[in-house]
C-alpha positions in Angstrom: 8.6 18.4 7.3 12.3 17.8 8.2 12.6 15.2 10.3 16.0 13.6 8.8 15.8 10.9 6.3 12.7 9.1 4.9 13.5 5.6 3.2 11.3 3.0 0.7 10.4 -0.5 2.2 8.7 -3.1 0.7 6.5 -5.6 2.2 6.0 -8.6 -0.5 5.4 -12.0 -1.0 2.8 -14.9 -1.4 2.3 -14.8 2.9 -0.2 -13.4 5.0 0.8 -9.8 6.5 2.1 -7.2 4.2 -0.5 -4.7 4.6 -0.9 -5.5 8.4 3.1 -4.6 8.4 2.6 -1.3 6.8 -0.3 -0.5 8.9 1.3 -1.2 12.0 4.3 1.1 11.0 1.4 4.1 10.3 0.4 3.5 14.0 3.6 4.0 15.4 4.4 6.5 13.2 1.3 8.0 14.8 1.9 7.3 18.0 5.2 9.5 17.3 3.0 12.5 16.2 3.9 12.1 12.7 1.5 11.9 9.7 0.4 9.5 7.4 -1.7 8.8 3.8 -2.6 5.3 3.0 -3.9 5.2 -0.8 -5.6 1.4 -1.1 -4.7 0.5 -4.7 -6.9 -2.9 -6.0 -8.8 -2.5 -2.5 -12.4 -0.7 -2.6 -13.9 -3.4 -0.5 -15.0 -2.3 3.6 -12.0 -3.8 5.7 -12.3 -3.7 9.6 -9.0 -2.0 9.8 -10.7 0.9 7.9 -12.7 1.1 11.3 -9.5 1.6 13.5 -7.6 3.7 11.6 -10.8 5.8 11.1 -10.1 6.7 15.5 -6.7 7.9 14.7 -6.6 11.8 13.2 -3.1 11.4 12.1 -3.8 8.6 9.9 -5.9 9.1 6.2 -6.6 6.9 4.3 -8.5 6.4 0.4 -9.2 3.3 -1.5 -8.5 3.6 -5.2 -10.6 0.2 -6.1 -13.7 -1.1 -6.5 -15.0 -4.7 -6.5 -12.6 -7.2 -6.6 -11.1 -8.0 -10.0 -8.7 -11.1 -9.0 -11.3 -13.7 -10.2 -11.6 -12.1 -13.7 -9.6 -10.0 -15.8 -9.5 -6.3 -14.5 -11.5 -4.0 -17.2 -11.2 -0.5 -17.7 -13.2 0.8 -14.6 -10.3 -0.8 -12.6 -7.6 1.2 -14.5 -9.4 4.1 -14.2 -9.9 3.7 -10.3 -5.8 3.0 -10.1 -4.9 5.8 -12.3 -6.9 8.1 -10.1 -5.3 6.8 -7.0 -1.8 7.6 -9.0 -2.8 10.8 -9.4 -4.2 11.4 -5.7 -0.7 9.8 -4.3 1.3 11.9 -6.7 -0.6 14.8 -5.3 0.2 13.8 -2.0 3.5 13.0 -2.6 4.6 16.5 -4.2 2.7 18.9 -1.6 4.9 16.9 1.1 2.3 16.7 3.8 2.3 13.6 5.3 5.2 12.1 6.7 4.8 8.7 5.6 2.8 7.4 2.4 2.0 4.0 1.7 0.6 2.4 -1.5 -1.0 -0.4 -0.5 -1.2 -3.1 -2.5 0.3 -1.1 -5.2 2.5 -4.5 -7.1 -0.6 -5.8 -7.2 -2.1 -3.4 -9.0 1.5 -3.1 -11.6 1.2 -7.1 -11.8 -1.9 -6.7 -12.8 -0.9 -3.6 -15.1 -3.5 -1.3 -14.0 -0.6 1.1 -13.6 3.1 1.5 -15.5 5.6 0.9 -13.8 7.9 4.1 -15.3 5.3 5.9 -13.2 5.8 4.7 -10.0 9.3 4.5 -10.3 9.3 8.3 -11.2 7.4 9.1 -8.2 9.8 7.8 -6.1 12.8 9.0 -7.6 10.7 12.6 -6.5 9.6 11.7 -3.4 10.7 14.3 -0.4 13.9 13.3 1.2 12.5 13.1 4.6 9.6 11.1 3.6 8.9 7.6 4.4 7.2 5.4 1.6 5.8 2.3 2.1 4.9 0.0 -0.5 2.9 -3.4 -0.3 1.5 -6.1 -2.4 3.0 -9.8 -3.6 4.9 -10.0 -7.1 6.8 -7.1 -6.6 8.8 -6.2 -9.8 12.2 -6.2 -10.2 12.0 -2.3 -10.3 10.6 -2.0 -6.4 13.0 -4.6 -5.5 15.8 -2.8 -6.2 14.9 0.7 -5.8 13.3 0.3 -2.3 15.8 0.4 0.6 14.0 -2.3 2.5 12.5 -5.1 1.2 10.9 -7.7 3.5 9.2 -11.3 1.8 6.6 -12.3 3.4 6.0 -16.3 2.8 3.4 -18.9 3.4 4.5 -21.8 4.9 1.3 -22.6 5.9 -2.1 -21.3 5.6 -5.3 -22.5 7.7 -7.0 -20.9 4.3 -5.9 -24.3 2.6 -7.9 -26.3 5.2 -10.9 -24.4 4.0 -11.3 -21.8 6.9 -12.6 -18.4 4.9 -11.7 -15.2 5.5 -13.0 -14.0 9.3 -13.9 -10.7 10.4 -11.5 -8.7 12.3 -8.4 -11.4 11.8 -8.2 -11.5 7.8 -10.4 -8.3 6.5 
């Protein structure tokens, strides 16, 4: 797939938006006939997005979690769900299908350590040139910071979630 070269961004921080960044970049990378894998680390929740990228063929994506863990400590069904999602994006990664891959919320799931962080660095140290990776999730490690070539915080500054609003369908999930 030589299409010139592919970089590493980073979408992080304690604000509203990373995912919605990366997804927006798969749809214009669709819209430019390109290709793209989202692997949902953490994630295994139904998210309407999931609906709308379901209408675009380009676009594939697989959710490597189950129930959400945030409230308690993850347990071992967690790890095993993220280390399967490693090895399904490392799969991905090496056959050099797609040209873009994102790994959504994949600091969260290193914060969290579902996953080492030797790993993912060594994937993308042998990622395809041309490829375009993508990765998202707040406390991003040193590590991602520096080895991405695009990093973009995204910060609260204010929330209507602190008001007491929940979640709402089709804006937040």
């Amino acid at each position: 797939m030589k299409n010139g070269k592919g970089y590493i961004q980073l979408f992080t921080g304690n604000g509203k938006g990373k995912t919605t960044a990366a997804i927006g970049a798969a749809i214009r990378a669709a819209g430019a006939g390109k290709t793209v894998f989202i692997g949902q680390f953490v994630k295994g929740m139904h998210y309407s997005e999931l609906e709308s990228l379901k209408l675009i063929p380009q676009i594939q994506v697989q959710q490597f979690g189950l129930d959400c863990f945030i409230i308690k400590k993850p347990d071992q069904k967690d790890i095993d769900a993220a280390q399967k999602g490693l090895e399904t994006v490392t799969d991905v990664i090496k056959k050099n299908s797609y040209n873009m891959v994102i790994l959504d919320e994949i600091c969260i799931a290193l914060h969290y350590k579902l996953l080492p962080i030797k790993a993912i660095v060594k994937l993308l140290n042998e990622k395809p040139t041309e490829m375009e990776v993508i990765l998202t999730g707040r406390y991003a490690t040193k590590e991602l910071i520096k080895k991405a070539d695009l990093v973009t915080e995204m910060r609260e500054i204010k929330h209507y979630y602190n008001k007491g609003i929940q979640a709402r369908k089709g804006i937040e999930f």
